[in-house]
N, C-alpha and C positions, 0 to 999 in steps of 0.2 A: 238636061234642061237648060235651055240662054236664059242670058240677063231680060231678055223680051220678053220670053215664057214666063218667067217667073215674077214678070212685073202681070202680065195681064191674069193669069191665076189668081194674085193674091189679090189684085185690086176688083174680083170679079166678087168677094166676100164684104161682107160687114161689118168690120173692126170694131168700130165705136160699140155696139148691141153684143159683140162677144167681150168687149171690155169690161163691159158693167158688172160683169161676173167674175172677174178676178182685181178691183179695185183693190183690194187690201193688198195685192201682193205689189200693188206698182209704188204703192204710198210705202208699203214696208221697205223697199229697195232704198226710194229717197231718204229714209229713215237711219236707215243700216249705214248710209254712205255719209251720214252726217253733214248734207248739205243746209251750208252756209251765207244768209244774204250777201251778196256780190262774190259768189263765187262761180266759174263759169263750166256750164255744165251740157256736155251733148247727149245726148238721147239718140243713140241708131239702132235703126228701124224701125220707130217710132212709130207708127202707125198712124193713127187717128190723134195720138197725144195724151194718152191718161198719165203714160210717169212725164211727160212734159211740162203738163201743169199742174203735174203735183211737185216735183223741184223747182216751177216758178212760185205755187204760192208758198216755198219754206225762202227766197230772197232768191234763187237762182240765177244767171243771166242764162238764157236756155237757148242753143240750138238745136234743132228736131230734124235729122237726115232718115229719108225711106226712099226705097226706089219707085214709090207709088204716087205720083205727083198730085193726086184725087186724094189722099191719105193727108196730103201736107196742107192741101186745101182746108178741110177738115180742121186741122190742129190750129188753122190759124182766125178761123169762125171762133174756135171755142175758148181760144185766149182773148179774142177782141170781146166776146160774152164776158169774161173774168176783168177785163182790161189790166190783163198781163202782159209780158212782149215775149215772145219765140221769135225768133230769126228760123225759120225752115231753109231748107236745102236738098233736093235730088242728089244724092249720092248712093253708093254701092260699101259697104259695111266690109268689104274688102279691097275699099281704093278710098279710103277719104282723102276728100280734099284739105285737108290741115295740118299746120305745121308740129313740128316733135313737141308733145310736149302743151301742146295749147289751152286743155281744159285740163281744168283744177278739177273733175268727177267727168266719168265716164261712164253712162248707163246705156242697159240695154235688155228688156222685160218682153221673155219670150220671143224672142227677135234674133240676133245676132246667130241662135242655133240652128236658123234653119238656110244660114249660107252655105255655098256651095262647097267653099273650101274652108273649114275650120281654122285651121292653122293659120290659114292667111290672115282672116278674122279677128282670130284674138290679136296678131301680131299689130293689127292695125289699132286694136283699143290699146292695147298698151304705150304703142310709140306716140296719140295722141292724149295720151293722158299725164297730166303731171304728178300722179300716185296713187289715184283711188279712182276705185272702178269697181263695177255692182253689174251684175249678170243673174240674170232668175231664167232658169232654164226646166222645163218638163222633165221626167223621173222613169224612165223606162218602169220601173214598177208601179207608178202610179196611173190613178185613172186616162189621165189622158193618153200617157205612154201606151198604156192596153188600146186604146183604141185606136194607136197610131198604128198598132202594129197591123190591127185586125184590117185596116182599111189598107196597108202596106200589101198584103196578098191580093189587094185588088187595083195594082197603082201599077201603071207603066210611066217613068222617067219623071214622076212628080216629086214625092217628098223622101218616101222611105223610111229607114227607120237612123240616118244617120243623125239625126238632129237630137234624138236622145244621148250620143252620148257626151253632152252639154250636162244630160244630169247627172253623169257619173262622176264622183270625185277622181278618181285618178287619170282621168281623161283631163278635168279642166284643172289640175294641179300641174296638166304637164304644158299648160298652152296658156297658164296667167302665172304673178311672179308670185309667191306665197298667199295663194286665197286662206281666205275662212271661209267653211262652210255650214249650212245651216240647212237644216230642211223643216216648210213650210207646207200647208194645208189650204188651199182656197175651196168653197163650198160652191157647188151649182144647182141650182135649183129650179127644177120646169115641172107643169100640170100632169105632167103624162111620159112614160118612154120616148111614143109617136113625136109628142111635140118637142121632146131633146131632139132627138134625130132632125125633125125639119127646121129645128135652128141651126145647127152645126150646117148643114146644109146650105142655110141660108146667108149663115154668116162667114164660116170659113173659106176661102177662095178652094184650095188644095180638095177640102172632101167635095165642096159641088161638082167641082172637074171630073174627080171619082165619078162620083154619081153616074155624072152626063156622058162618060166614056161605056157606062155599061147599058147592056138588053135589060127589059124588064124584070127579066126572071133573076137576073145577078143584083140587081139592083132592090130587089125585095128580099135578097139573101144575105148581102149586107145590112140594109136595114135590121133583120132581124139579130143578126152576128154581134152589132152593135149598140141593141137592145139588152142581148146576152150581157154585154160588158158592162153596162150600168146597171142590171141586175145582182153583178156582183160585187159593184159598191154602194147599192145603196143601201142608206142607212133608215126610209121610211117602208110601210106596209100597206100606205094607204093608197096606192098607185099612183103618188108623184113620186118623183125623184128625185134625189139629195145625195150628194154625192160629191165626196172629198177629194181632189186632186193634189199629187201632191209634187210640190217642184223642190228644187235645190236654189241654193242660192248661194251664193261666191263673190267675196269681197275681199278687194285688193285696198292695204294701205287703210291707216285711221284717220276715223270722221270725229274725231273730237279735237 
């Protein structure tokens, strides 16, 4: 998949509406990294901007790079909403444009893992970080991990399952310089199976593409497959859904 593909895929979904449901883990990051008013802080792949301005409103000075230029748009409506200041930027999470060393915190919240080349990746948050760096990355064994996989048997050259292993410790042990790790639980919550499904749909770029690649009848077979997988996390009986996902988290360097 090009840097094209994967710019028009992900911008084709609804960030901000799948944000609102993993809030606590963006604020947890800024928390964990112990960011400090006037300390300068990049966010890639920032998305729409949830840990954006959530390290602006702890004093942050916040740049926000995604290669979604509609995304950066986004993040800078909802800072002049807060009247915070983000500096955004188009960049590629495996080519930033910054000098060694530049930010005092380096974040990057569900994002960073689904670059093409890992390694290059991390090597880029590292050499622009002046010691501390925060990464929250999906759990092959958790809920979203299961559904990545299930929707992986139906994905030609989209996402796959390489981005999971972001949640493995000994994978990001071997591509950041002594993490800590922690594993965390964000909760989601929809009416119904049906209306999970046509949210992720709606807001993820990657599973719409899914979607839209398949015949009907594949496309009703997934649905249900991915049905099955929130059946097996959820934690109500009353036909909504509630349901724990659960990610990893990995901090370089102290925030006190």
């Amino acid at each position: 998949m090009t840097s094209i593909d994967a710019e028009r895929i992900w911008a084709s979904g609804n960030l901000r509406a799948l944000a609102t449901h993993h809030t606590a883990a963006h604020d947890r990051l800024v928390q964990s990294t112990g960011i400090r008013p006037g300390d300068s802080v990049l966010d890639v792949g920032a998305g729409t901007g949830t840990t954006s301005l959530a390290a602006a409103r702890s004093g942050g000075a916040v740049t926000a790079v995604d290669i979604v230029a509609d995304f950066l748009a986004t993040v800078r409506e909802r800072a002049t909403a807060e009247d915070l200041d983000i500096t955004t930027m188009v960049a590629d999470a495996q080519d930033l444009p910054f000098q060694d060393g530049e930010f005092d915190v380096v974040l990057s919240t569900f994002a960073v893992m689904f670059a093409a080349d890992a390694t290059k990746a991390a090597a880029e948050l590292v050499r622009v970080s002046a010691g501390r760096i925060g990464v929250a990355s999906w759990t092959a064994d958790g809920f979203v991990g299961h559904c990545m996989a299930t929707l992986a048997r139906y994905q030609t050259g989209t996402i796959g399952l390489e981005p999971l292993r972001w949640g493995d410790e000994a994978f990001v042990r071997d591509l950041l310089p002594n993490p800590r790790f922690t594993k965390y639980t964000v909760m989601t919550h929809h009416e119904s199976p049906d209306k999970a499904v046509a949210f992720l749909r709606a807001t993820l770029g990657p599973v719409r593409a899914t979607f839209e690649a398949l015949d009907d009848k594949r496309r009703n077979t997934l649905t249900e497959e991915l049905k099955e997988v929130m059946a097996r996390f959820n934690t109500t009986r009353d036909g909504s859904v509630a349901v724990p996902a659960e990610y990893l988290e990995a901090v370089v360097g102290k925030g006190d």
